[in-house]
C-alpha positions, 0 to 999 in steps of 0.5 A, a space after each residue: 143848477 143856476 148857470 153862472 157864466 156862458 150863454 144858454 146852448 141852442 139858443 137863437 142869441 146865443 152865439 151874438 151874445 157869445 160873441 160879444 162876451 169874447 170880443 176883447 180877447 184880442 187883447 191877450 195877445 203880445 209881441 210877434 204872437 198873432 191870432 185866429 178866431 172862429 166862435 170858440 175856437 181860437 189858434 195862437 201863432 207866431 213865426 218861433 226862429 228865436 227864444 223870443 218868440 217862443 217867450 212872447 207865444 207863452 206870455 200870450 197864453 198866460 194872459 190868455 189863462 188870466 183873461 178866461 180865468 177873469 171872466 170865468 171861462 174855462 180851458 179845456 187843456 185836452 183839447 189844446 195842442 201846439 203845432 210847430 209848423 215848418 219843413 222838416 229839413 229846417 231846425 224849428 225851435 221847439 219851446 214848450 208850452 203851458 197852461 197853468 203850469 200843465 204843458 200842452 201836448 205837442 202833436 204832428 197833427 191837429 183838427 182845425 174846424 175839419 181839416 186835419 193840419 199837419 206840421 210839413 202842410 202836405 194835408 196827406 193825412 186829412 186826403 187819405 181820411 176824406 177819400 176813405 170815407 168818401 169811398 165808404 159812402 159810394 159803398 153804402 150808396 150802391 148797397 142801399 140802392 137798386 136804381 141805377 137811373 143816371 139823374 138819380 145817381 148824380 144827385 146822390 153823389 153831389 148831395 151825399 159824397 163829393 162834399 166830403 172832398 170837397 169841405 174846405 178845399 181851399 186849404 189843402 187843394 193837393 199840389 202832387 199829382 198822386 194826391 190829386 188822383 186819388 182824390 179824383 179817383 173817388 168820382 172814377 169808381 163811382 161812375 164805373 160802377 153805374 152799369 151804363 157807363 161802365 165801359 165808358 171813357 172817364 170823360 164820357 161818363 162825367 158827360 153822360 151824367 153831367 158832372 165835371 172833375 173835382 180838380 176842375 171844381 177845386 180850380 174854379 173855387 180857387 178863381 171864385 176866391 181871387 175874384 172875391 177878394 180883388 173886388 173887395 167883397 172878402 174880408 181879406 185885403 188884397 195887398 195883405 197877401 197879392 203882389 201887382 205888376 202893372 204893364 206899362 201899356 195898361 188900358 182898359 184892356 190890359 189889366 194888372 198881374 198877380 205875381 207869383 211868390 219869389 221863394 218858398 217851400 212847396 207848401 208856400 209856393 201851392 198856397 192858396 195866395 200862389 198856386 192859382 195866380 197863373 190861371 187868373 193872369 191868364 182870364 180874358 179881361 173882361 171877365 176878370 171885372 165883371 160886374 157880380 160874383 154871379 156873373 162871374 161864376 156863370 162865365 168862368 164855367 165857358 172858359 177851357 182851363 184844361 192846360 192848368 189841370 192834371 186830370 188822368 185821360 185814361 178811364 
């Protein structure tokens, strides 16, 4: 059968010539509405408080339809959703939406590259989803395998499970305590299972078998991406999303302060731009302006970040 649109699947310029194909889709937008694009999958979004909004969000899908329809691409309409975001104590103003005259089915949750978003951006749902699969493989680990050696177990459990709890956890790192160790608890049960941790302290165990806790990586990853950011090696401008204060000794010893988001609900105020800015304020200077991502990463690692964790001490 002759292909008369699209690229060939699998091929090595396929996603270039993809990519390239789709630059101008942009133009679909209009109004207050704004987007997000990663290869095919794109989000349309716009802060809906009143009726306008709603109007420029479907005007923006309307062009969207005309702007596919142009260059014979088509829309998957059951792979569409709308997501109306906000706290639920708020009254949102909740429009339909449509394509092609076929509304777009309205849901609490939606898949977005990985991770289950929901409407109140607790992430309980996707938590939950990670942490029985995670389970599940400890499970499976510990019943495919007879070995127990240490260094074997270690390099399982970091190749095999925790980047299931790990995947984009810049997105949904928990801000409830309850989340945070179920979470952790995944690492909890697979280092009591090995014999010779068993009756062990959960610290000492991590000791014995050199891991250390997720919230500390979660943590660490979250640092990792300030310090990307301020230095300009993220697409992500810094003043976009960060507010300074400059002290007024500031030297080259005194650096600026991130400040913390005035207002907001919990869902802001544990963000990504808010919940790690204490924590950075609080790095020694120098390490704030090393020289290299690198560096950086290898000198975060000795400094003691124990007071901005909430990691259980029991085993």
């Amino acid at each position: 059968m002759d292909v008369i649109s699209g690229v060939p699947q699998g091929s090595v310029l396929g996603p270039v010539l993809f990519l390239i194909f789709i630059n101008d889709i942009e133009s679909v937008c209009c109004g207050s509405t704004n987007h997000q694009l990663f290869a095919d999958d794109l989000k349309l979004y716009s802060t809906v408080e009143v009726d306008d909004g709603s109007q420029s969000l479907q005007q923006s899908i309307d062009n969207l339809v005309a702007w596919a329809d142009r260059w014979q691409l088509g829309i998957n309409i059951s792979k569409c959703a709308v997501l109306n975001v906000g706290p639920k104590r708020k009254k949102l103003c909740r429009s339909n939406y449509f394509i092609n005259n076929v509304q777009i089915s309205s849901k609490d949750v939606v898949a977005d590259l990985g991770v289950q978003v929901d409407s109140g951006l607790s992430y309980r749902i996707h938590i939950s989803n990670i942490v029985a699969r995670a389970t599940q493989r400890v499970g499976i680990l510990f019943r495919g395998f007879l070995t127990r050696d240490l260094d074997f177990m270690r390099k399982a459990f970091i190749c095999y499970i925790r980047p299931l709890v790990e995947y984009n956890s810049v997105v949904w790192n928990p801000q409830f305590k309850l989340y945070i160790a179920l979470i952790e608890k995944v690492q909890r049960r697979f280092t009591k299972r090995i014999p010779s941790l068993h009756d062990l302290p959960y610290e000492e165990r991590l000791a014995m078998i050199n891991l250390e806790p997720l919230e500390l990586r979660r943590l660490r990853f979250d640092l990792f991406n300030y310090y990307k950011i301020l230095h300009n090696q993220s697409p992500i401008i810094p003043s976009d999303h960060f507010n300074f204060y400059h002290p007024a000794a500031a030297s080259r010893t005194v650096s600026p302060k991130l400040l913390r988001s005035a207002k907001g609900n919990n869902a802001v105020m544990h963000s990504f731009f808010n919940r790690s800015i204490d924590c950075w304020n609080s790095l020694p200077h120098d390490l704030k302006y090393c020289s290299s991502c690198d560096t950086f990463k290898k000198q975060l690692k000795t400094v003691d970040l124990s007071n901005f964790l909430h990691v259980f001490k029991t085993g």
